[in-house]
N, C-alpha and C positions, 0 to 999 in steps of 0.2 A: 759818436752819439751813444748814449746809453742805452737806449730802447733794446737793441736786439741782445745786448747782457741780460736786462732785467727780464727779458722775453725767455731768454737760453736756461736761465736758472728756473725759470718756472716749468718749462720744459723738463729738464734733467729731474729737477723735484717728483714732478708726475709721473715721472717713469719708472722713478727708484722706487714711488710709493705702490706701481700699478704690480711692480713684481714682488712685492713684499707682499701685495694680497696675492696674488696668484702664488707665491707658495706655503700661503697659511691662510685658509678658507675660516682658522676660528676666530677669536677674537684674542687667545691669548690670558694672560696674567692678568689677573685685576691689577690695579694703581691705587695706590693709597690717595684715600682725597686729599687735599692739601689741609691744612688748617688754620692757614692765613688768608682765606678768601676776602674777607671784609680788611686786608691791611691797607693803607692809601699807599701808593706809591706819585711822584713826580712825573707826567709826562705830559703829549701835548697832543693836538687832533682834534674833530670835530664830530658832534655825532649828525646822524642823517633818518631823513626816511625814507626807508625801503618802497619802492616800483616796481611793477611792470614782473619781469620773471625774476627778479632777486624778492620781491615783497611773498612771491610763489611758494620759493624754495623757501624761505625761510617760515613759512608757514606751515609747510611740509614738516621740517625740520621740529618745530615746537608739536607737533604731533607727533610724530617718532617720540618725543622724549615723555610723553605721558604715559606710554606703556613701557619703556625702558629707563630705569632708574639709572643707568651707566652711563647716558646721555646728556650732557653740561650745553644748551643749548643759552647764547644770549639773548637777554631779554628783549622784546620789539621794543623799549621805550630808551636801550642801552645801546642799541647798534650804533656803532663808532666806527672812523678810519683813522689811525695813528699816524703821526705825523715823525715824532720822535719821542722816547721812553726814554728820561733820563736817571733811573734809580730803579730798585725792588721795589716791591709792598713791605716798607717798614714800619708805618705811623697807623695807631688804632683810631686818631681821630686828626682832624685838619690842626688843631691848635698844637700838637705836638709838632710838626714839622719846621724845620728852620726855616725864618723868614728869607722866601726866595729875591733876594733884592736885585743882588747881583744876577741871578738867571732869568728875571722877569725883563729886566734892562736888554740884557743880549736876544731874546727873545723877541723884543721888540723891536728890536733894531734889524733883525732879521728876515721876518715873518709880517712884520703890520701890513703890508701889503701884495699879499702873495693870492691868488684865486686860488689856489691849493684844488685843482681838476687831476681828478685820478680817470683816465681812459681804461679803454681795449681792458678792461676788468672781466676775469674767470674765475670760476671757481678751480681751485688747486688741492689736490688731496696731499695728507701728512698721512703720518702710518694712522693714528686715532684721532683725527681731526678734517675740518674742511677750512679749509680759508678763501676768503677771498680777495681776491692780488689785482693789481692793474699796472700802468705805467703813468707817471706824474704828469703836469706841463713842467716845462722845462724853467721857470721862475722858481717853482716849490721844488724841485732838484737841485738846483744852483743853493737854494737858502737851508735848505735842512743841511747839506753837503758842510756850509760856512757855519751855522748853527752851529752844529756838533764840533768842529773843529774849534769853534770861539769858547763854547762848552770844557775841550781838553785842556784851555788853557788857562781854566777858572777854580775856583773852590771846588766846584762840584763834577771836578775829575775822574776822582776816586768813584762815586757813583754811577757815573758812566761807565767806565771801564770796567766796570761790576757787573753792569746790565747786559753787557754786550759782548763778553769776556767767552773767546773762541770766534768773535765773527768782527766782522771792517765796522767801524764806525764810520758814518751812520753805516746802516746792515742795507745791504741790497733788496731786500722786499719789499713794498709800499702794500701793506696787506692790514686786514682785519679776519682777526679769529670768530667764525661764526657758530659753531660746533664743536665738539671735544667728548670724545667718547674715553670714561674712568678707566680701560683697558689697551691691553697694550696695542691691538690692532682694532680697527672698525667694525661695526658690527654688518651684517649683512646689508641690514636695510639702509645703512646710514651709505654704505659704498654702493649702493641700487641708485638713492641720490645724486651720488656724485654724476653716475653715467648718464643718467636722466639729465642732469643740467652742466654735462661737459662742454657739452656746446651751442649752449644757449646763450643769445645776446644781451649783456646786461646793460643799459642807461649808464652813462657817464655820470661820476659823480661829481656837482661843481660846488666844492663845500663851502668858499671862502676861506681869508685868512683864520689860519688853525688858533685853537685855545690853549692856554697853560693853564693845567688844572691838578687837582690831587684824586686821583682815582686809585677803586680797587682791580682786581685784572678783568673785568667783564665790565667796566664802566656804570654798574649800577650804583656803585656809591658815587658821587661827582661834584665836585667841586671845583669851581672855574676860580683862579687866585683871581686876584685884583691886579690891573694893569698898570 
């Protein structure tokens, strides 16, 4: 069963990051902002709206980032859950991208009926980041697993392999990046958060079959392709 892998990694995740702040209380080096924020890249997912103690935190969150400027918080209208990334942010607008025929096809074939339910969802800390991580139904395990495999043995190989290059295709986390602090480690308040909603229970998310679309990496720009 996968469950207690995906569970393990999230574990080990936390721990590496809980000692990485315990032996540096600052924040470290700034980070250069990227300069392709608005590039579309390929991927797939659904966005949602925020409840209960995740609609909380995240409102917490978008206040933290109006007094610190090193704080990259996503937008409430952009909140996503990724399904699978297949490429960078390379396209400054949707009509530059190659017509995805062939990926729209495998995609469909994959996914048109999948409830795509992320459970047992935490928040997980990275060194400068919060994520938030769950475990799949086991139909959107099974299909992203075949996706991506049907994916390595198509045009859009090289892309993949790009995206994901150092970790398993597909990647073991079923997560959405909520937060991102421009430095190398967290800021105080941002990891005050974390401990505040460690263990707090968040609503299951029951998104439906996931989207193909062209986004930038916070889903603010969004474009769902045509099926």
């Amino acid at each position: 069963m996968f469950t207690p892998r995906i569970l393990s990694a999230y574990d080990a995740t936390t721990q590496a990051t809980l000692a990485a702040w315990r032996e540096n209380a600052g924040i470290g080096e700034a980070l250069a902002y990227p300069d392709d924020t608005r590039k579309l890249c390929i991927s797939s997912g659904r966005k949602f709206v925020a409840v209960g103690a995740l609609a909380e935190l995240h409102s917490q969150l978008i206040a933290l980032s109006a007094n610190d400027s090193t704080l990259d918080v996503v937008p409430i209208a952009s909140l996503h859950f990724s399904f699978l990334a297949m490429s960078w942010g390379l396209w400054d607008e949707p009509d530059e991208a190659p017509a995805p025929q062939e990926l729209t096809k495998l995609f469909t074939q994959h996914t048109a009926h999948i409830p795509f339910v992320i459970s047992q969802l935490r928040v997980v800390p990275l060194k400068n980041s919060l994520i938030l991580a769950g475990v799949p139904d086991v139909q959107s395990f099974e299909a992203r697993h075949a996706f991506a495999q049907a994916v390595l043995q198509s045009e859009w190989r090289s892309h993949i392999e790009s995206r994901y290059a150092g970790y398993e295709i597909p990647p073991l986390f079923w997560h959405t990046t909520l937060a991102r602090a421009n430095t190398h480690l967290a800021p105080t308040k941002m990891r005050e958060l974390y401990f505040a909603y460690s263990s707090r229970i968040f609503d299951d998310l029951e998104l439906g079959a996931p989207q193909l679309s062209l986004v930038n990496y916070n889903w603010s720009r969004w474009f769902p392709t045509a099926s």
